[in-house]
Backbone and ligand atoms as CSV (ligand in chain L), in Angstrom:
chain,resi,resn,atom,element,x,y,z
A,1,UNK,N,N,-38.874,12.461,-26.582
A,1,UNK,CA,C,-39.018,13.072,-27.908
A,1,UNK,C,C,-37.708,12.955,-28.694
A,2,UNK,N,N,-37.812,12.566,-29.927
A,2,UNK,CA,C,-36.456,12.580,-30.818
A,2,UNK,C,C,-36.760,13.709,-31.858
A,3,UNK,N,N,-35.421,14.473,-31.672
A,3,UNK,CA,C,-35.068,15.652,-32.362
A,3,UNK,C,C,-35.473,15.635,-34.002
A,4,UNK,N,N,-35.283,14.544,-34.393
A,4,UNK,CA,C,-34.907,14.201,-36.060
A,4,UNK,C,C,-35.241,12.749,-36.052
A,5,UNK,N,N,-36.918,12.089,-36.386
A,5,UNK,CA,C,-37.062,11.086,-36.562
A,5,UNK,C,C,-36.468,10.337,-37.925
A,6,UNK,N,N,-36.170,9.298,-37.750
A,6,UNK,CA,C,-35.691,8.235,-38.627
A,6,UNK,C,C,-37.528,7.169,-39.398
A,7,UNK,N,N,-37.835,7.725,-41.029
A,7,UNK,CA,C,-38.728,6.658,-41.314
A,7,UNK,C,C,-38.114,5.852,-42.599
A,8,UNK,N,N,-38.607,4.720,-42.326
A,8,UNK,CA,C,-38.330,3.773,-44.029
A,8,UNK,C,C,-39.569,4.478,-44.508
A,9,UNK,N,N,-40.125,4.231,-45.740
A,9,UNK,CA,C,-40.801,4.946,-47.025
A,9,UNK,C,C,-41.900,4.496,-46.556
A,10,UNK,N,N,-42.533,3.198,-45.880
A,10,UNK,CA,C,-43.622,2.957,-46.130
A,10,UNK,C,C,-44.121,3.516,-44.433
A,11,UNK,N,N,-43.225,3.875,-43.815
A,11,UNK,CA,C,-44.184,4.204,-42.245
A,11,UNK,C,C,-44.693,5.724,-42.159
A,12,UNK,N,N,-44.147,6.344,-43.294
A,12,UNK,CA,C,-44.849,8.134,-43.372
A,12,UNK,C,C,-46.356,7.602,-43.594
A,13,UNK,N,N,-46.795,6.540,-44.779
A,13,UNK,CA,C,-48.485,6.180,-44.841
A,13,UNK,C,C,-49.049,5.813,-43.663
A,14,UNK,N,N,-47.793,4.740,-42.896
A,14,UNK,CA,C,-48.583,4.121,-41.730
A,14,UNK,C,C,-48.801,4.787,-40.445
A,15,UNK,N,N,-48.094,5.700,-40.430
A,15,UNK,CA,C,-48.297,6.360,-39.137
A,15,UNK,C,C,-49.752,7.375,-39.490
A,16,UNK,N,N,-50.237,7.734,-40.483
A,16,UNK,CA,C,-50.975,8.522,-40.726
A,16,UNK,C,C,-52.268,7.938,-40.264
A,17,UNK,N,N,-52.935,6.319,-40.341
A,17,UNK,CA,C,-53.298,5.844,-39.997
A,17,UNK,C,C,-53.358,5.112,-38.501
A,18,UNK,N,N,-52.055,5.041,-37.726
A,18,UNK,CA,C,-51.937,4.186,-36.739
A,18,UNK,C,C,-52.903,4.771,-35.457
A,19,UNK,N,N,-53.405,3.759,-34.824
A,19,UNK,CA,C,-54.544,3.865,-33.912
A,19,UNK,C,C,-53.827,3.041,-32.615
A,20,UNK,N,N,-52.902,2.479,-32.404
A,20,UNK,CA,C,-52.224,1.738,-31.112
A,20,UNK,C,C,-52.003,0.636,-31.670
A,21,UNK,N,N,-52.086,0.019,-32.841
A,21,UNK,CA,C,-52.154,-1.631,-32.740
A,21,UNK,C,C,-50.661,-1.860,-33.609
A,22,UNK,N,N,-49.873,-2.871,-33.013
A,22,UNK,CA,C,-48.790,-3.298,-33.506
A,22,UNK,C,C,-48.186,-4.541,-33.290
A,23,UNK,N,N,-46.932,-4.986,-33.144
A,23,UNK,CA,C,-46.631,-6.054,-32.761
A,23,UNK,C,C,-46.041,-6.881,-31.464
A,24,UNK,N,N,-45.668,-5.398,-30.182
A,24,UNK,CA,C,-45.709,-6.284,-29.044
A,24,UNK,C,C,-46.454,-5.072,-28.535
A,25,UNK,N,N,-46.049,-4.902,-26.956
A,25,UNK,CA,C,-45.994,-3.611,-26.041
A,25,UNK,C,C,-45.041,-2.959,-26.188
A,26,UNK,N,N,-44.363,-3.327,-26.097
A,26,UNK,CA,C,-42.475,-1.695,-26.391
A,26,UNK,C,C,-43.313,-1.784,-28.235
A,27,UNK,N,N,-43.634,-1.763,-28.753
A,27,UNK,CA,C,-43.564,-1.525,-30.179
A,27,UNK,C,C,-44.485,-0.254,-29.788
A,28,UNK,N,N,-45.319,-0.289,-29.390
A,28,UNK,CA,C,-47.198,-0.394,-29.212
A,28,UNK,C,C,-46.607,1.144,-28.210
A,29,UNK,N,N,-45.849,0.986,-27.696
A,29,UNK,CA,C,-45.303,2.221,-25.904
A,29,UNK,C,C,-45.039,3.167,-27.118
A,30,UNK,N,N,-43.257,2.645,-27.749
A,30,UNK,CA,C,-42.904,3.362,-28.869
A,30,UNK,C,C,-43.512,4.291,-29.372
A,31,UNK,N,N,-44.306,3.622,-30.612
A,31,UNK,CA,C,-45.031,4.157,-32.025
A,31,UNK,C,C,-46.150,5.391,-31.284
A,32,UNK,N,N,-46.528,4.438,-30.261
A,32,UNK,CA,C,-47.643,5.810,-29.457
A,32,UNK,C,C,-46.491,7.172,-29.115
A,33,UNK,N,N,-45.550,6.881,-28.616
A,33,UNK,CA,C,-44.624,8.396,-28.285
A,33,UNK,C,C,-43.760,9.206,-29.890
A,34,UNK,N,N,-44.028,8.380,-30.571
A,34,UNK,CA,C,-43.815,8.658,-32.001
A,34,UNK,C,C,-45.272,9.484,-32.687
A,35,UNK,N,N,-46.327,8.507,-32.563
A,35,UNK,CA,C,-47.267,9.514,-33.193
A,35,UNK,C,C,-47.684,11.231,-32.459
A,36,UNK,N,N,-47.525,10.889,-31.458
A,36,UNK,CA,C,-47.755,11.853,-30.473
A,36,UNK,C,C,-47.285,12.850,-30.621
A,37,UNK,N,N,-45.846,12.648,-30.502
A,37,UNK,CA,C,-45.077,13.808,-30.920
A,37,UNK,C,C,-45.054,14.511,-32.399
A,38,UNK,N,N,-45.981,13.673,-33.270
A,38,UNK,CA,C,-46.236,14.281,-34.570
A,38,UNK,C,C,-47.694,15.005,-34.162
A,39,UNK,N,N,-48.661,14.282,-33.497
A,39,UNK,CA,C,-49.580,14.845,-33.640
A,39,UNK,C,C,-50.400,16.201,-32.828
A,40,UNK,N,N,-49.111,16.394,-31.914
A,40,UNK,CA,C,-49.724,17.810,-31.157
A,40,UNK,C,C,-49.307,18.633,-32.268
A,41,UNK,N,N,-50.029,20.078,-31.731
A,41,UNK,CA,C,-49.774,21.442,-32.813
A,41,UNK,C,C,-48.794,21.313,-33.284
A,42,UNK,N,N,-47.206,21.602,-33.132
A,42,UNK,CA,C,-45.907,21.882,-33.884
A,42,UNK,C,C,-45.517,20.951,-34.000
A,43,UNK,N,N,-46.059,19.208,-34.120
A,43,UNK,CA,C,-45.782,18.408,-34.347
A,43,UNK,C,C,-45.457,18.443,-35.883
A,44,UNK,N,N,-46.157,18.965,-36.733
A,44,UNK,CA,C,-45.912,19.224,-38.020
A,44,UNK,C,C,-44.465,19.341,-38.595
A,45,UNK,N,N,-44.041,20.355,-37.617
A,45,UNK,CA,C,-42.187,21.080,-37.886
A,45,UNK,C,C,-41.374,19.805,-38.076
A,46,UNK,N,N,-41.862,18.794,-36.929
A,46,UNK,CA,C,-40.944,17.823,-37.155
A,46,UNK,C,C,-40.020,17.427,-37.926
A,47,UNK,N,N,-39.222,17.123,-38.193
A,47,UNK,CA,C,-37.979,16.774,-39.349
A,47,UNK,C,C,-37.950,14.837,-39.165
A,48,UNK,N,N,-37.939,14.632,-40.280
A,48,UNK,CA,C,-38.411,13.339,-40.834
A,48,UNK,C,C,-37.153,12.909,-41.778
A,49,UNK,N,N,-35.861,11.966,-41.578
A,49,UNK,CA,C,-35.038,11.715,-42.400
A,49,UNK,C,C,-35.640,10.184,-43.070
A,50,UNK,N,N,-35.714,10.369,-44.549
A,50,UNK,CA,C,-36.043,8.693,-45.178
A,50,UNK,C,C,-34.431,7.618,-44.835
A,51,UNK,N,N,-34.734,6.788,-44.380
A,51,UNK,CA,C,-33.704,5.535,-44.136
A,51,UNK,C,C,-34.625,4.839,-45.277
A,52,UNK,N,N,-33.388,4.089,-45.697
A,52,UNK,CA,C,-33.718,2.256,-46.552
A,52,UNK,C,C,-33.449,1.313,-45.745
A,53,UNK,N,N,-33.699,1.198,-44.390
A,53,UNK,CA,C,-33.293,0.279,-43.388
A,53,UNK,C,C,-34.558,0.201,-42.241
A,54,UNK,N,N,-33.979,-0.541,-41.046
A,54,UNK,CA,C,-35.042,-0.295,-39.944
A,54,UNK,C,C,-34.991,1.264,-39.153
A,55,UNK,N,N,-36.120,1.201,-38.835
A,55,UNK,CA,C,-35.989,2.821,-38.078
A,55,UNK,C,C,-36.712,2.981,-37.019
A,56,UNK,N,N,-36.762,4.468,-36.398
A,56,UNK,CA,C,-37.493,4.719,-35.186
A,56,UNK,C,C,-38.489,3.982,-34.518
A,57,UNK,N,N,-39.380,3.655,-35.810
A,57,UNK,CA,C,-40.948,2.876,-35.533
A,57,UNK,C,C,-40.140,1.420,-35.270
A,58,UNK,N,N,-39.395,1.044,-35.965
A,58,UNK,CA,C,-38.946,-0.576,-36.251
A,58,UNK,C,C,-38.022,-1.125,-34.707
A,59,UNK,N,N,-37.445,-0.012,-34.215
A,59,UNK,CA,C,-36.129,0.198,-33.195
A,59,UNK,C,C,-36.687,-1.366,-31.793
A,60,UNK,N,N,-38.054,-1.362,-31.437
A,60,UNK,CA,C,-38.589,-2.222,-30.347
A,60,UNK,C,C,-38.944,-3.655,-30.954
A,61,UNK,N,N,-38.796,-3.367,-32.396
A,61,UNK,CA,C,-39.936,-4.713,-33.200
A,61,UNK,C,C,-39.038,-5.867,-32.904
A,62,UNK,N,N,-40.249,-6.914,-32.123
A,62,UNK,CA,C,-39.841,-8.098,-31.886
A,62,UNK,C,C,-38.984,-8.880,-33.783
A,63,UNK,N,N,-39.539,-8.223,-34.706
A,63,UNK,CA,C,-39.191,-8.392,-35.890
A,63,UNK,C,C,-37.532,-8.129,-36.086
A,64,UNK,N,N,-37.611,-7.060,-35.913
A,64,UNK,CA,C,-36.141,-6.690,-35.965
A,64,UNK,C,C,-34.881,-7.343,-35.975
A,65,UNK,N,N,-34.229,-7.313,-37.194
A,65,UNK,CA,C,-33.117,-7.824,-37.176
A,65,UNK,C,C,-31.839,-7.225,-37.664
A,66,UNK,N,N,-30.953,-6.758,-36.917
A,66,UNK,CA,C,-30.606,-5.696,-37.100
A,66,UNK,C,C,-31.179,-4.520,-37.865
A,67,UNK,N,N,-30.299,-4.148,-39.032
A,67,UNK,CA,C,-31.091,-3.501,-40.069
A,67,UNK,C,C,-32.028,-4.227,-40.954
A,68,UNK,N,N,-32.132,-5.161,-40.819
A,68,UNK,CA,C,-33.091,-6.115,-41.712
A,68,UNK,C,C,-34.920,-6.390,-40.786
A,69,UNK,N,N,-35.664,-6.828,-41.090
A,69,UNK,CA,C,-36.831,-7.615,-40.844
A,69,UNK,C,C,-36.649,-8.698,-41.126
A,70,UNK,N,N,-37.558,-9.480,-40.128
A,70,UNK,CA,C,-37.595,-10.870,-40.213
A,70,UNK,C,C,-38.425,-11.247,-41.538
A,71,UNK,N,N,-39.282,-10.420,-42.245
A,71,UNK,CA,C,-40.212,-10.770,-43.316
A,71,UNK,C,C,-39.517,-9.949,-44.182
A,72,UNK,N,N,-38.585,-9.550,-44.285
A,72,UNK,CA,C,-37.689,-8.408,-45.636
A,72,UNK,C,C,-37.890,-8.500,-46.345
A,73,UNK,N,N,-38.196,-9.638,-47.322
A,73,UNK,CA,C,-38.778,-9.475,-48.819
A,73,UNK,C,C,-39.802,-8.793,-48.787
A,74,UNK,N,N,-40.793,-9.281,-48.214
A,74,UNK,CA,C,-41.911,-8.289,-47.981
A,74,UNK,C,C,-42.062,-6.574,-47.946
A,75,UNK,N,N,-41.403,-6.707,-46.745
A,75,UNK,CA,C,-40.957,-4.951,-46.327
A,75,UNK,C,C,-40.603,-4.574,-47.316
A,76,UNK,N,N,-39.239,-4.972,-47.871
A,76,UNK,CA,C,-38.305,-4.374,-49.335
A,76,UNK,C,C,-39.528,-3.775,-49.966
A,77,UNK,N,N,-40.771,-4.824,-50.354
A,77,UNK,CA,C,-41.457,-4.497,-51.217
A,77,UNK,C,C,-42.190,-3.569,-50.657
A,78,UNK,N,N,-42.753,-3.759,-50.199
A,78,UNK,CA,C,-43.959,-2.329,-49.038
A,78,UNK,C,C,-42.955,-0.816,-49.521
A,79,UNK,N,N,-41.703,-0.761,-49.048
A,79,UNK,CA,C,-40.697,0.363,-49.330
A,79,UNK,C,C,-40.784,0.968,-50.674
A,80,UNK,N,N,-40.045,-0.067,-51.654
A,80,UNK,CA,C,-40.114,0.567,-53.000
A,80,UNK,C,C,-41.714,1.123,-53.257
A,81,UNK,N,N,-42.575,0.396,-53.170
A,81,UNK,CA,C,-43.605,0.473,-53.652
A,81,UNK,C,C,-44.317,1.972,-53.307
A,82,UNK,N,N,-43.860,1.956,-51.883
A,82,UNK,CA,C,-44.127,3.448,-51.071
A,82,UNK,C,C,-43.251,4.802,-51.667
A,83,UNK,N,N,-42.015,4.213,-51.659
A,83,UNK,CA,C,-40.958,5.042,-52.563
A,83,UNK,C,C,-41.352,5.573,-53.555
A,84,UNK,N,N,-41.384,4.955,-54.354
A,84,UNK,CA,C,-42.165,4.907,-55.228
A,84,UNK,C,C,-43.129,6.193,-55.676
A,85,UNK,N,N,-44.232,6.045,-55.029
A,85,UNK,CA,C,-45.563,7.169,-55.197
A,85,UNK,C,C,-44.852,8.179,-54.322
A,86,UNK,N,N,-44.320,8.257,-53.591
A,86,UNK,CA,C,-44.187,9.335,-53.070
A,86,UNK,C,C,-42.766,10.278,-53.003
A,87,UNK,N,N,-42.147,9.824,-53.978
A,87,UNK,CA,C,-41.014,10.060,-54.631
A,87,UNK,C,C,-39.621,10.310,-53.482
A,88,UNK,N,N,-39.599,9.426,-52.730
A,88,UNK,CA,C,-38.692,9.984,-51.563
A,88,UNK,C,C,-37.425,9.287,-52.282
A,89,UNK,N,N,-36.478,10.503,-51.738
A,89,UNK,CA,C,-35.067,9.798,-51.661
A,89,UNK,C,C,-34.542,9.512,-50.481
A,90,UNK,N,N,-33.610,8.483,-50.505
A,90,UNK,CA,C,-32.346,7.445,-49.105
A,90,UNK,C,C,-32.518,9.334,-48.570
A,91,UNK,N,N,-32.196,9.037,-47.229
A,91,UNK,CA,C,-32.094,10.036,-46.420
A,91,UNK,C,C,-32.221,11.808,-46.685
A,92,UNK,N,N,-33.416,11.592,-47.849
A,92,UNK,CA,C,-33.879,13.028,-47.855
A,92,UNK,C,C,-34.621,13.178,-46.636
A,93,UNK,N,N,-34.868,14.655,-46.213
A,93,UNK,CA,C,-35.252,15.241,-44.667
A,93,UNK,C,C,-36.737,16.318,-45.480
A,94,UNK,N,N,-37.401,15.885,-44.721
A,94,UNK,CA,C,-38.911,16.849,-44.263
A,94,UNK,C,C,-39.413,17.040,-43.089
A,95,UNK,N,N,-40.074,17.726,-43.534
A,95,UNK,CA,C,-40.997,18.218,-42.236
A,95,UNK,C,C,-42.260,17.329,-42.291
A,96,UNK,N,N,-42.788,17.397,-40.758
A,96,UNK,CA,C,-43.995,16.314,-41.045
A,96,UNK,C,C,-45.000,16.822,-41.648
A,97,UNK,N,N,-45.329,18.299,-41.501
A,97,UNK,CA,C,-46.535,18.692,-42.386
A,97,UNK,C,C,-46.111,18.453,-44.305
A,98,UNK,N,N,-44.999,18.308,-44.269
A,98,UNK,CA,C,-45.003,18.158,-46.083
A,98,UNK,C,C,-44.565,16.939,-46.220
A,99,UNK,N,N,-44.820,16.041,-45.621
A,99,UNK,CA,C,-44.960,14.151,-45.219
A,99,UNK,C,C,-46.396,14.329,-45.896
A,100,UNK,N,N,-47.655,14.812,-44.837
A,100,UNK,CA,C,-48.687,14.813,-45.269
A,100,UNK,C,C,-49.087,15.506,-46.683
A,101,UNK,N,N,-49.034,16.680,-46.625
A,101,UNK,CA,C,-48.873,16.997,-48.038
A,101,UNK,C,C,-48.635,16.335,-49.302
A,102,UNK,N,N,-47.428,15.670,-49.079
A,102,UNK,CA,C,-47.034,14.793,-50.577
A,102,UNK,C,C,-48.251,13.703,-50.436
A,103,UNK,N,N,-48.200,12.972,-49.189
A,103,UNK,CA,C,-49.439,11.992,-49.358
A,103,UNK,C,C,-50.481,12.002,-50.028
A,104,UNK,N,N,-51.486,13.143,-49.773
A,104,UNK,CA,C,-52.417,13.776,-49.954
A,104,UNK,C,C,-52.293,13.641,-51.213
A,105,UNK,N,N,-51.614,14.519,-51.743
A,105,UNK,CA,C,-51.511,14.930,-53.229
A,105,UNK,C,C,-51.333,13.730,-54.453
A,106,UNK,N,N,-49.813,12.709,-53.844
A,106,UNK,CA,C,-49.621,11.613,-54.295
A,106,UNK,C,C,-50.450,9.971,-54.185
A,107,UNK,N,N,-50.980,9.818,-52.947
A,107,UNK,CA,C,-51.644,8.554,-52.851
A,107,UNK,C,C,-53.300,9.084,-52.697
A,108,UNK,N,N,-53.699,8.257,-53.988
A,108,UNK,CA,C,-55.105,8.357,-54.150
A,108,UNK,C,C,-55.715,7.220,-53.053
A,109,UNK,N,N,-57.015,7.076,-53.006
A,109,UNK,CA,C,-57.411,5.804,-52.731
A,109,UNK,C,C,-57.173,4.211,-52.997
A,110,UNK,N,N,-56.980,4.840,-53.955
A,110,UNK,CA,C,-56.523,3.569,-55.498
A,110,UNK,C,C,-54.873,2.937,-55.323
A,111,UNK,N,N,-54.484,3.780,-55.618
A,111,UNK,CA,C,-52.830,3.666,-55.200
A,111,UNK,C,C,-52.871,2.949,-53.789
A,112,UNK,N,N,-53.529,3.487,-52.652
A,112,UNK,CA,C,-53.189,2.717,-51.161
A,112,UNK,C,C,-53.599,1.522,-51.601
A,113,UNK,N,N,-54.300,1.250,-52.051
A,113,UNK,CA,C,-55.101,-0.399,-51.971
A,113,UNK,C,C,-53.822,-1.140,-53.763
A,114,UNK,N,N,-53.152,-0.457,-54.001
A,114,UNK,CA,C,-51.537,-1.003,-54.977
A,114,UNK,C,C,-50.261,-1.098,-53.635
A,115,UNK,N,N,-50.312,-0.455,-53.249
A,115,UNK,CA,C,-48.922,-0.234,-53.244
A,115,UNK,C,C,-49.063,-1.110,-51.380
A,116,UNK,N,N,-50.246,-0.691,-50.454
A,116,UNK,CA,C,-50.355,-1.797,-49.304
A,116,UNK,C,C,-50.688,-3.043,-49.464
A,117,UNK,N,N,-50.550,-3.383,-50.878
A,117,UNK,CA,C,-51.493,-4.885,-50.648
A,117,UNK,C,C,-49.956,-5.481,-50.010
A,118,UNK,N,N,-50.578,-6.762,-49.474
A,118,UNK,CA,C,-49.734,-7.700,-48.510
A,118,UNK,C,C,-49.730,-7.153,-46.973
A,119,UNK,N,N,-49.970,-6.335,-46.949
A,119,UNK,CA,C,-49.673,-5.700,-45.519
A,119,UNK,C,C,-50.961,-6.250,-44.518
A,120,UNK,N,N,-50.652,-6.357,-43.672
A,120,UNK,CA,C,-51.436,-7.246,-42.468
A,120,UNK,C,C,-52.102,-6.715,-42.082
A,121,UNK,N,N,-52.073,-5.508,-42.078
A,121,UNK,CA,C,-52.898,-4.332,-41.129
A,121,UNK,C,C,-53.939,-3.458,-42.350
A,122,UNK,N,N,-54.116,-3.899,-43.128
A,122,UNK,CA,C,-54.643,-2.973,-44.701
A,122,UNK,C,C,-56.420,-3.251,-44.256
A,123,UNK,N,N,-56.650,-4.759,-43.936
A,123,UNK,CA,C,-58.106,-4.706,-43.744
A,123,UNK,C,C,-58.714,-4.627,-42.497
A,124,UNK,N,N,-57.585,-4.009,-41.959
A,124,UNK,CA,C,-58.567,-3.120,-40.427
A,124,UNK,C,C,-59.344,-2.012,-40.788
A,125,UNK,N,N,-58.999,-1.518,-41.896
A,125,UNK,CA,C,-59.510,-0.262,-42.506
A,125,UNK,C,C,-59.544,1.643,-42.101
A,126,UNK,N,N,-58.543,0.901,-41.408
A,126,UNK,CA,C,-57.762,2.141,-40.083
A,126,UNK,C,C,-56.953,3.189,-41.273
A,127,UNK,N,N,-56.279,2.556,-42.396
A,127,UNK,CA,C,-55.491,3.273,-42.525
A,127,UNK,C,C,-56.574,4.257,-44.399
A,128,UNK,N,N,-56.800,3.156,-44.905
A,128,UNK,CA,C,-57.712,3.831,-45.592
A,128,UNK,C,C,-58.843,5.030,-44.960
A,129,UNK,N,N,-59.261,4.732,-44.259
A,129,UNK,CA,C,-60.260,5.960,-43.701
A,129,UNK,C,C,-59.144,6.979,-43.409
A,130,UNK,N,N,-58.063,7.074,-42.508
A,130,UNK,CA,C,-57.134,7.954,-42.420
A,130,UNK,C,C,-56.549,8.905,-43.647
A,131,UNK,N,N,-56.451,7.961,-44.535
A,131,UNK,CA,C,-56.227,8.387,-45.689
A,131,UNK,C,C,-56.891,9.235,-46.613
A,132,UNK,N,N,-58.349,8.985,-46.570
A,132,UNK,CA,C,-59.647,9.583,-46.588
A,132,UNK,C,C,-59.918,10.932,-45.929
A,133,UNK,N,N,-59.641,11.114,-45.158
A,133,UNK,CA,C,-59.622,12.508,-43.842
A,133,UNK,C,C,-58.587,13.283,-44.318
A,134,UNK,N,N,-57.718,12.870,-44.724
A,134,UNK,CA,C,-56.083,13.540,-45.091
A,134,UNK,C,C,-56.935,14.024,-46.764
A,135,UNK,N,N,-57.370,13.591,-47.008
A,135,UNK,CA,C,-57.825,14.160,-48.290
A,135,UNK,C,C,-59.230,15.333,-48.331
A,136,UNK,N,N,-59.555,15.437,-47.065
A,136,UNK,CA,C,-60.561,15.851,-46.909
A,136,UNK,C,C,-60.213,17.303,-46.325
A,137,UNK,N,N,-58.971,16.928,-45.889
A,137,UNK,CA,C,-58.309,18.302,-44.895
A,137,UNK,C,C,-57.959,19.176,-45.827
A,138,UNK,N,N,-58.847,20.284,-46.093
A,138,UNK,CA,C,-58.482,21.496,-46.578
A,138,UNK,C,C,-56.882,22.547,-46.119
A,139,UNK,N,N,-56.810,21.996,-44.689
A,139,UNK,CA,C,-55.727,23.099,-44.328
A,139,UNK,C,C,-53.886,22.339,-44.723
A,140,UNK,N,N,-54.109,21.105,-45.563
A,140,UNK,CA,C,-53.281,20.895,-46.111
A,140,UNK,C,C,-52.756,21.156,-47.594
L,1,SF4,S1,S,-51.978,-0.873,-44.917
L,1,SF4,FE1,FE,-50.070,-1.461,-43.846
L,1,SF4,S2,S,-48.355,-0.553,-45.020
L,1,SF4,FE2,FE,-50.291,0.443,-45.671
L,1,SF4,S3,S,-50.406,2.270,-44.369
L,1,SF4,FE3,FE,-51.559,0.656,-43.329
L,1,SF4,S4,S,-50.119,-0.325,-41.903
L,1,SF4,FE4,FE,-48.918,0.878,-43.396
């Protein structure tokens, strides 16, 4: 368990969605002990610092290059774009229940299908339905 996770802007959407699938096994081991620890009961409390770099989720990615991605233009863009709607600042800190919250409130349906296009994983349809449920959840 890490005390104080590290996300870039666009993995608060993706984790909301993630179901196991990624880019090796240590990514795949990872992200599963990452969601996990968000998703039991007081997983919520969690403390969530925004990086403009690689992070917690990114730390195993065969991608990884140092602080960079091997596809960075890309990412860059996925980031701002995420940044963006959900108004985060470089290393502002939350909690994971007001991760979800801003989501909710800030990314419509509409917006996910702006701001994920390019993303590889958008027409599994994993993360839209997720997204869908998060909007549906009254106790947020
Ligand atoms: S479509 Fe891609 S960038 Fe968007 S939430 Fe899903 S995995 Fe993340």
């Amino acid at each position: 368990m890490i005390d104080m996770l590290k996300f870039r802007p666009h993995h608060f959407l993706c984790t909301i969605g993630y179901e196991g699938k990624g880019y090796s096994e240590p990514f795949t081991d990872n992200y599963d002990k990452i969601a996990e620890q968000l998703r039991v009961p007081d997983g919520d409390q969690t403390e969530i610092q925004v990086v403009f770099h690689t992070d917690d989720i990114c730390a195993p990615c065969p991608h990884q290059r140092g602080l960079l991605c091997a596809t960075q233009k890309k990412i860059a863009s996925l980031d701002r774009r995420h940044c963006d709607a959900l108004n985060l600042m470089e290393n502002e800190i939350l909690m994971w229940v007001d991760a979800k919250k801003r989501i909710k409130q800030k990314i419509s349906i509409d917006t996910f299908h702006e701001i994920c296009k390019g993303c590889q994983w958008k027409a599994l349809g994993v993360c839209e339905e997720a997204l869908r449920k998060l909007h549906e959840n009254n106790e947020l």
